[in-house]
C-alpha distance (Angstrom), angle and dihedral (degrees) to the residues before:
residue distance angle dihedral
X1 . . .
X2 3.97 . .
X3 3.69 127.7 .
X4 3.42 93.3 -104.6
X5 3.75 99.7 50.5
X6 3.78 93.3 48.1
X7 3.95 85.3 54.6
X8 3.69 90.1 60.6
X9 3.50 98.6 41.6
X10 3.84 84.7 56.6
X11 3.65 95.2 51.9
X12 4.06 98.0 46.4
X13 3.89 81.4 50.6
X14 3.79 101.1 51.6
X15 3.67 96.1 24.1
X16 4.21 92.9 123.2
X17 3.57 87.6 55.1
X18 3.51 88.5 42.8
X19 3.38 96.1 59.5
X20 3.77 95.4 40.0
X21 3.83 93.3 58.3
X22 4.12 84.2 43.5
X23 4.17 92.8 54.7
X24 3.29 88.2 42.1
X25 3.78 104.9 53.2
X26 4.13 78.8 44.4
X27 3.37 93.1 58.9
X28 3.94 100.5 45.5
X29 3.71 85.2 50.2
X30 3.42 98.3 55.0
X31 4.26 96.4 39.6
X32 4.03 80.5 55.6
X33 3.50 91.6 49.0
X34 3.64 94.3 50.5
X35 3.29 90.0 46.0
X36 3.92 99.7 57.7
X37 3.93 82.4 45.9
X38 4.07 96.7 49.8
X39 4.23 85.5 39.6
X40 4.69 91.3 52.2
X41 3.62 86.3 35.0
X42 3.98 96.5 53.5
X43 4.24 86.7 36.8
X44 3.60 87.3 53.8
X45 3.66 94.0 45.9
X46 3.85 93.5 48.7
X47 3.99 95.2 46.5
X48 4.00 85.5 50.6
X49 3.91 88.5 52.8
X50 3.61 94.9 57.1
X51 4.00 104.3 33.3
X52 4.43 73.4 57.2
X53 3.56 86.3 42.5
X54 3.73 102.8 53.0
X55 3.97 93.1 18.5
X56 4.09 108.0 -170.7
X57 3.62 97.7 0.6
X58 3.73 116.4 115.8
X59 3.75 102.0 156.2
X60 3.87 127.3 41.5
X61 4.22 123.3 -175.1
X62 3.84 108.1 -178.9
X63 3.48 104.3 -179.2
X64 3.33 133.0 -132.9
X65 4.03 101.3 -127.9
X66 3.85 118.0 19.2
X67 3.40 110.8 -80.8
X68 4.04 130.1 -164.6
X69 3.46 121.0 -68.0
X70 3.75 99.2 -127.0
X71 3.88 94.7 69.2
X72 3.68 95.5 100.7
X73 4.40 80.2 58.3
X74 4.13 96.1 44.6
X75 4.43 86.6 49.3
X76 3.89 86.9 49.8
X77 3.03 93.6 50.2
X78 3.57 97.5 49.4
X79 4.14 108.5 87.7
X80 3.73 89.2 -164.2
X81 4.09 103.5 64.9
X82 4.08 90.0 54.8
X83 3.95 97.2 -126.0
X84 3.58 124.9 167.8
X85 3.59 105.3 166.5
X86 3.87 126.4 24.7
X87 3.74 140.0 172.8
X88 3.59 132.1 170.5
X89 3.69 115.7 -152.9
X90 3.83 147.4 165.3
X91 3.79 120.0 -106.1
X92 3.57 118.4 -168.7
X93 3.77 145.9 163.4
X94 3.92 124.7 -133.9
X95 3.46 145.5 122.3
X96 4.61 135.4 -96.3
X97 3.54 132.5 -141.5
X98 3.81 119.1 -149.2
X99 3.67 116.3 -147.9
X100 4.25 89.2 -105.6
X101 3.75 85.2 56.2
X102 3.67 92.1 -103.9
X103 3.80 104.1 153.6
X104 3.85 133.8 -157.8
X105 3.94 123.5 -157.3
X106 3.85 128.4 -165.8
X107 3.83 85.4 43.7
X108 4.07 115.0 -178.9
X109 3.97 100.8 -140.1
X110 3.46 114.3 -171.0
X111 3.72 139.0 -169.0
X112 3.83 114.2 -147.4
X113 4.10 139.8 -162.2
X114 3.67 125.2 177.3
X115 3.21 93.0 -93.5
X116 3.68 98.4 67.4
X117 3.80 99.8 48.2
X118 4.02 78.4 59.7
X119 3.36 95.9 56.2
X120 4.45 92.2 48.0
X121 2.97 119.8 65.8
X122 3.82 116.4 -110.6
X123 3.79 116.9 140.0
X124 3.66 124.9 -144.7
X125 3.70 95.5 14.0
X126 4.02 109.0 107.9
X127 3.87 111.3 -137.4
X128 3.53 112.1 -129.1
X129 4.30 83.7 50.8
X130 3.78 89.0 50.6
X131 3.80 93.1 45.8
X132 4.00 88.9 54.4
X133 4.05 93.4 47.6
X134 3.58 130.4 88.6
X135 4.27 101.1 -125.8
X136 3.94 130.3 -170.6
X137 4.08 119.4 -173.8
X138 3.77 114.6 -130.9
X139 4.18 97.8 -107.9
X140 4.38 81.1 63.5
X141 3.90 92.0 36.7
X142 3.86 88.8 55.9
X143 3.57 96.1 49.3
X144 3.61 97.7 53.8
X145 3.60 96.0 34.0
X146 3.63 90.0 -121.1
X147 3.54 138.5 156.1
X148 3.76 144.1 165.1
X149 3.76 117.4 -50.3
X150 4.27 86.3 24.3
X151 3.62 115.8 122.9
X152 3.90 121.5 -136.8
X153 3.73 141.8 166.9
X154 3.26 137.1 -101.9
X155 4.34 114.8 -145.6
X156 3.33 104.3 -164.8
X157 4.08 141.8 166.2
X158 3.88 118.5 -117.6
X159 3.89 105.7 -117.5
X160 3.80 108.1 -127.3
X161 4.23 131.1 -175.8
X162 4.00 80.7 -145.2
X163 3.65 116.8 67.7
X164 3.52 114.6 -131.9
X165 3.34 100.7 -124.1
X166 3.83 90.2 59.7
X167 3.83 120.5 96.7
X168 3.98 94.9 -102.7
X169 4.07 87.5 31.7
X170 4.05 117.2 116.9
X171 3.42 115.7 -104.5
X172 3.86 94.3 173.8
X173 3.27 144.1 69.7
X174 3.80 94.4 -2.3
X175 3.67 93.1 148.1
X176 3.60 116.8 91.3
X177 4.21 123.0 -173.4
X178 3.55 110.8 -147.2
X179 4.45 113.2 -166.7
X180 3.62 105.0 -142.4
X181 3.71 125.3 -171.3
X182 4.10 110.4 -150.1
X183 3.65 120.1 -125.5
X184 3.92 98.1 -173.5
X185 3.72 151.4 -11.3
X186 3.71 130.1 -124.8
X187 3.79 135.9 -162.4
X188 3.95 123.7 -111.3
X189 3.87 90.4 -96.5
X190 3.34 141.3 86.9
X191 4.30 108.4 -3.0
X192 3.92 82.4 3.5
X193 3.97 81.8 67.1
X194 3.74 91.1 44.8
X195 3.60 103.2 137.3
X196 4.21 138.2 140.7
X197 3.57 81.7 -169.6
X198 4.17 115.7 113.3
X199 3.38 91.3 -135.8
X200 4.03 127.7 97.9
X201 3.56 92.2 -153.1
X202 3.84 113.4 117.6
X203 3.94 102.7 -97.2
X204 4.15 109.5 -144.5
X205 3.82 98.7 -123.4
X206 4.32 132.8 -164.0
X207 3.96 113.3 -171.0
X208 3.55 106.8 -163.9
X209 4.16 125.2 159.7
X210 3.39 110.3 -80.7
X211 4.04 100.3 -127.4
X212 3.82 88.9 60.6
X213 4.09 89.5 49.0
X214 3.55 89.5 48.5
X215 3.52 97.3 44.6
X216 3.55 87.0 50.9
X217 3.81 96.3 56.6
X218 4.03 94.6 41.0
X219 3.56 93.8 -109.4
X220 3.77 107.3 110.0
X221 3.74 121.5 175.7
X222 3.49 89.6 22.6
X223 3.90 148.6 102.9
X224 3.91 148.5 173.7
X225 3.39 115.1 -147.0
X226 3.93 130.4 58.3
X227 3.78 118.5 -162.2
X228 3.37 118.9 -170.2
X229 4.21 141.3 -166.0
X230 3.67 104.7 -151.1
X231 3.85 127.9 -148.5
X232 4.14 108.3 -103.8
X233 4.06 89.7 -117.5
X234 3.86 99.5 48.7
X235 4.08 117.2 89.3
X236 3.57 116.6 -128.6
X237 3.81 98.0 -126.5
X238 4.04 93.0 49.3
X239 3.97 84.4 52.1
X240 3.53 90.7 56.9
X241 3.76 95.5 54.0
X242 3.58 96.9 47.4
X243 4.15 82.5 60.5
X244 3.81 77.7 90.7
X245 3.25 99.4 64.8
X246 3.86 95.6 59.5
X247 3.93 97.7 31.6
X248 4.11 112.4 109.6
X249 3.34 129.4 -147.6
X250 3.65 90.9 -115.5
X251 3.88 81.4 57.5
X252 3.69 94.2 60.4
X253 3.71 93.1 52.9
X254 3.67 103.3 -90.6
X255 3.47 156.9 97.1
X256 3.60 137.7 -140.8
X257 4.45 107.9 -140.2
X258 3.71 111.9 -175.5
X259 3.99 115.1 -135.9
X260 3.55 138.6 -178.5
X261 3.84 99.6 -76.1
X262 3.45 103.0 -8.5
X263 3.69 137.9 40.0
X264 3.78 116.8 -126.9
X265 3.83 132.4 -136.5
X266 3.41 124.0 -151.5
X267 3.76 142.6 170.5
X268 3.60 129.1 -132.5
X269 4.08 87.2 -134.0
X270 3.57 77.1 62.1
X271 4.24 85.6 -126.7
X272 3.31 128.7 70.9
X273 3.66 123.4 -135.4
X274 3.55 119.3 -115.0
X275 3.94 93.2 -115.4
X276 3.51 94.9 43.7
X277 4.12 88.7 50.6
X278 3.40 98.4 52.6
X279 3.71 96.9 43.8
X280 3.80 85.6 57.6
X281 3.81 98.7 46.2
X282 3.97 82.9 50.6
X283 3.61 94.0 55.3
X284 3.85 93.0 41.6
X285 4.09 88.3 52.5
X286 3.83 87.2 48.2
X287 3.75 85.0 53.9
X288 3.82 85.8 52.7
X289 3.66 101.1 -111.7
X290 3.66 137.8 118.5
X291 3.98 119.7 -101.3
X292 3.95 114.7 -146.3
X293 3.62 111.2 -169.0
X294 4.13 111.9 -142.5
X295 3.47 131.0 -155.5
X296 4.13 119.5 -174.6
X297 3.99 115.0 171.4
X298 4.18 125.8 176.4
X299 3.51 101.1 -120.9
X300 4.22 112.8 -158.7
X301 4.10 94.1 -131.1
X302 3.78 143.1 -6.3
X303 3.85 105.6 -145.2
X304 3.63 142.7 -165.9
X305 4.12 130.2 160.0
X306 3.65 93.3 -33.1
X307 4.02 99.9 -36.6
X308 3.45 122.3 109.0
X309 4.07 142.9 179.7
X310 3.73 106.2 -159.4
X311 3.94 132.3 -145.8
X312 4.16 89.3 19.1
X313 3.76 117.5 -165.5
X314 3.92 98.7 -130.6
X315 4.11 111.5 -161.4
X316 4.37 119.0 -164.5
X317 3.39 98.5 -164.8
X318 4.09 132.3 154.8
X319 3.65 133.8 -156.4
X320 4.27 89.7 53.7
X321 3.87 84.4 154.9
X322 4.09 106.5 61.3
X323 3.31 147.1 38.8
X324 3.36 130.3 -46.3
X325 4.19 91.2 24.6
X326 3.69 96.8 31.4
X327 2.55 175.1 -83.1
X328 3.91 90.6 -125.6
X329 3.78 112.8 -158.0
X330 3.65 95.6 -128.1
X331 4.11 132.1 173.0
X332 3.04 90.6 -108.6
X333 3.23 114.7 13.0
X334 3.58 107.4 -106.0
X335 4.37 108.0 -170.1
X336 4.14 96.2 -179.8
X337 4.24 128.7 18.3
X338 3.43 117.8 -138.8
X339 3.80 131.0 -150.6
X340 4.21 110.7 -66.3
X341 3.58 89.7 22.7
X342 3.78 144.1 110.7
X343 3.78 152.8 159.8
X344 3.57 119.7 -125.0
X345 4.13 124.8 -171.0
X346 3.82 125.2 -114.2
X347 3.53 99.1 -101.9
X348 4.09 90.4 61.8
X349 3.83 93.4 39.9
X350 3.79 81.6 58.2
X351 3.44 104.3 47.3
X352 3.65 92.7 47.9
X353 3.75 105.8 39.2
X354 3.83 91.7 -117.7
X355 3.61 134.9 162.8
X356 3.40 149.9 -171.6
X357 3.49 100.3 -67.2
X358 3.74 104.6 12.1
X359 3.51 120.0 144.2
X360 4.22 115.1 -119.7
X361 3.60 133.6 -157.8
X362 3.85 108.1 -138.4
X363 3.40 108.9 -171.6
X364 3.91 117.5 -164.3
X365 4.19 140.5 163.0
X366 3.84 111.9 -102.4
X367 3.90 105.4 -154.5
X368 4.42 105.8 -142.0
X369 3.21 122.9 -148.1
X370 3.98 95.7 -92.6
X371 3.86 85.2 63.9
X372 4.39 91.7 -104.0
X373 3.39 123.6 127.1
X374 3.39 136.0 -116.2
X375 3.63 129.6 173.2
X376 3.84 130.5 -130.5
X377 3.06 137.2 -165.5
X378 4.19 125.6 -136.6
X379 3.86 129.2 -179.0
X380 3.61 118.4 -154.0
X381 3.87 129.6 170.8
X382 3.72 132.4 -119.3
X383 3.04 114.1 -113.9
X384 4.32 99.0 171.7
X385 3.68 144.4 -10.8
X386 3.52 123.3 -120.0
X387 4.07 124.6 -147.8
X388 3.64 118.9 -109.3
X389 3.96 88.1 -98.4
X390 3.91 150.6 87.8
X391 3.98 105.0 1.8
X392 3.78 101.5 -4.5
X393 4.05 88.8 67.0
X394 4.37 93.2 30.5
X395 3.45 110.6 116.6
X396 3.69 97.5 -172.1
X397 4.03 88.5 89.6
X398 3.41 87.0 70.3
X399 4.31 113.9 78.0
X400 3.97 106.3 -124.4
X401 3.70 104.0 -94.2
X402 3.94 115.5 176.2
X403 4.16 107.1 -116.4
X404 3.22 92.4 18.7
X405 3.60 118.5 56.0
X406 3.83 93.8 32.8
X407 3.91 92.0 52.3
X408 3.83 110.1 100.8
């Protein structure tokens, strides 16, 4: 029997399992195939949704702290970060109340300019009209049962520099209602799908103008997002760099306030973060000057045998013995403070019948970890009076705090 022959013989014998192993290998090719198809089909369909989603955008900076309003005019302006298109806006979360006291949660609430409704996509609709109008997508309109002409409201959270879980933070009354009348509805595409989101669940969306939604939060002039149409030729990544070139300081949260030697930083969270403190004592070394860290805290009572001086301004401060801090003029002169003990001006001395040496009560509020307060109580030691003048009487060590650093 030849080769050939015996090959033949083989198939006609086999052929069923031939065929199976055949069907089978036809099958698995085509269930891959359709899968790589379903798979670029459903990648396709999910890039389209958010290039309709976030329309011209291509670069978004939403900012830690609010920052002002104008930044979208200062990046513009800037040839070097390759912007064509800007628009700084305010994104917020919240909830609406329809008029049948339907309600809607996870609310996207945003503040608009004409240059945003240039950046979505939303045809026919001119932008400096849109920008003035009070706009709800379809998804939010459904929910509420809402339609043009309806009236709703707005439950939002008052913006504050302070967090509330910080000693001087707000922990009432932080919810504001807002009555809204609406001015139009949109369908669930294009700026209806607006979203930075990375979801591709249908957000529920109000456009209202941003000085109304900033007024409404307390923080007028000002945003927290940046959305931005770059130039073809300029890399994302390089874009973002050259933010720093156009940021303020105000943007970052703080504020320069000249002094009498020395120019003081402060933040509008009224603490700086350890990150953000060292990076600006680095940059103020670089500069080649010196860096002196302050801390001021509103202590509830200074105490001794019966006498008290409430709501004390208490200052931790090095460097009491040279320029630009000191020197103090001190009975006696006291160059360095140790541990347990501090100076204290004339005026408290007096009102408490304190010495050098007397032993004080400072009671204070120690914030725990669940953000409640409890209050201490530490005893330090004085170890010298200071004259009523120069830094014993300068308020500028203490951050500007409404109520208490305007009260005489």
């Amino acid at each position: 029997m030849t080769f050939a022959k015996l090959l033949i013989e083989t198939l006609k014998h086999y052929r069923w399992t031939n065929l199976a192993v055949v069907l089978g290998s036809m099958i698995g090719s085509a269930i891959l195939t359709g899968s790589l198809l379903v798979g670029d089909s459903m990648r396709g369909t999910l890039r389209d949704m958010t290039l309709e989603r976030l329309g011209k955008i291509d670069l978004v900076h939403v900012g830690a702290k609010f920052f002002a309003a104008d930044l979208d005019q200062r990046w513009k302006g800037d040839s070097s970060v390759g912007a064509s298109q800007a628009a700084a806006v305010l994104l917020l979360r919240g909830a609406a109340q329809g008029s049948a006291k339907q309600r809607a949660d996870d609310v996207q609430i945003i503040g608009t300019t004409p240059a945003f409704w240039s950046l979505v996509d939303l045809p026919g609709t001119d932008a400096t009209q849109a920008s003035r109008e009070i706009i709800i997508n379809r998804e939010l309109a459904d929910e509420l049962d809402a339609t043009a002409g309806r009236r709703i409201s707005l439950r939002l959270e008052k913006a504050n520099d302070i967090p509330s879980e910080g000693l001087l933070g707000k922990r009432e009354d932080t919810i504001k209602p807002v009555p809204i009348t609406v001015d139009r509805v949109i369908e669930n595409h294009g700026a209806g799908r607006f979203s930075l989101a990375m979801t591709q669940r249908l957000p529920k969306t109000i456009f209202l103008p941003i000085e109304r939604l900033a007024e409404a939060i307390g923080q007028k002039g000002r945003a927290n997002a940046l959305l931005v149409d770059l130039d073809e030729m300029i890399d994302p990544k390089v874009a973002r760099e050259r933010l720093n070139n156009v940021l303020s300081v105000d943007d970052m949260g703080l504020s320069l306030i000249p002094a009498k030697q020395w120019m003081t930083i402060e933040s509008r969270e009224r603490i700086l973060s350890p990150l953000l403190g060292s990076a600006i004592e680095q940059v103020i070394k670089e500069k080649g000057y010196f860096p002196q860290r302050i801390l001021t805290y509103l202590a509830n009572a200074i105490k001794l045998a019966g006498q008290e001086v409430p709501y004390s301004v208490v200052v931790g401060v090095d460097g009491i013995d040279s320029a630009p801090f000191g020197p103090w003029r001190t009975e006696p002169a006291e160059p360095r403070l140790p541990s347990g003990l501090a100076i204290i001006n004339q005026w408290t001395a007096d009102r408490l019948g304190a010495r050098i040496g007397s032993t004080v009560d400072l009671d204070y509020f120690y914030v725990r970890s669940d953000s409640s307060l409890e209050e201490r109580t530490a005893r330090v030691r004085v170890a010298a009076v200071a004259a009523m003048e120069g830094n014993a009487i300068d308020r500028s060590f203490t951050p500007d705090f409404p109520g208490i650093t305007n009260a005489d």
